[in-house]
N, C-alpha and C positions, 0 to 999 in steps of 0.2 A: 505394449499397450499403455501403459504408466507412462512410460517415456512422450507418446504422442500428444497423451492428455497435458500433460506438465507443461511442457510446449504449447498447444493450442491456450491452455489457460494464460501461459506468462504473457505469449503475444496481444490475446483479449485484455488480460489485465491492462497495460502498461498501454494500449494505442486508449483505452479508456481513459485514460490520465491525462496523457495526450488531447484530445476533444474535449474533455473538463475545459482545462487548459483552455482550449482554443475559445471554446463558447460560453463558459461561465467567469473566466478569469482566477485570480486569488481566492476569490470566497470557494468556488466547486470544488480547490485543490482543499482545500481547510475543511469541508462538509468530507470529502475522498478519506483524507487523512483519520479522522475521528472515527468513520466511519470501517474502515482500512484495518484501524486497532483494534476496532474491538470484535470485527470477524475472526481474524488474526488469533487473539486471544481465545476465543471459542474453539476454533478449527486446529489449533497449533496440539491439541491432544493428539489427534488422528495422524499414524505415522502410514508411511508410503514405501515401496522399495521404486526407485529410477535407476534406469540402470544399472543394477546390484547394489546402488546406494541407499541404506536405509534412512530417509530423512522425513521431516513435519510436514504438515498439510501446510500450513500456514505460513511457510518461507517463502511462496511469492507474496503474500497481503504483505509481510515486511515488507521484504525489500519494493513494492510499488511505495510504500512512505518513503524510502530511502528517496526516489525517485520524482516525488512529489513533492520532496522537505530541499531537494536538490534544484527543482526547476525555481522554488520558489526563492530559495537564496542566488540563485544566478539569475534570473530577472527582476524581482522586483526588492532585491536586499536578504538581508541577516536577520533584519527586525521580523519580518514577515514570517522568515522558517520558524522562529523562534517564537514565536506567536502560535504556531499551526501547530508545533511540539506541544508547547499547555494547553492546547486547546486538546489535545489528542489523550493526554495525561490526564485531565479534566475527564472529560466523557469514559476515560476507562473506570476510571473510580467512581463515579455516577452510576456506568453500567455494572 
């Protein structure tokens, strides 16, 4: 059951990112990201078994940054991931 959820969730997560992406451009991945963390950060107490693996709620909200800090240095530069990181930094210590 775990297992199908985790799956349904990463695929949801990550085509999200995706369609940012496509219709908001750099700003939706840098709102995504911020916003990404600081779910992440909330949700990452709540552990899970998949598979008999006992892991965090909040390891796909990471790795979708991964994945958004990734699209954003291979299209549009380095400056830009790196921007979307303090941006991300930023709003966690805020929140």
């Amino acid at each position: 059951m775990n297992l199908g959820l985790a799956l349904i969730g990463l695929v949801l997560c990550f085509l999200t990112i995706v369609f940012i992406e496509k219709f908001l451009g750099k700003e939706g991945l840098y709102v995504w990201i911020s916003i990404a963390t600081i779910i992440a950060n909330i949700i990452v107490c709540k552990t899970i078994q998949i598979a008999g693996l006992t892991t965090s709620l909040g390891n796909i909200m990471f790795a979708s940054n991964y994945l958004a800090t990734d699209i954003l240095s291979e299209k549009y530069g380095s400056k830009y991931a790196y921007k979307a990181i303090n941006n991300a930094l930023v709003s966690t210590i805020v929140f």
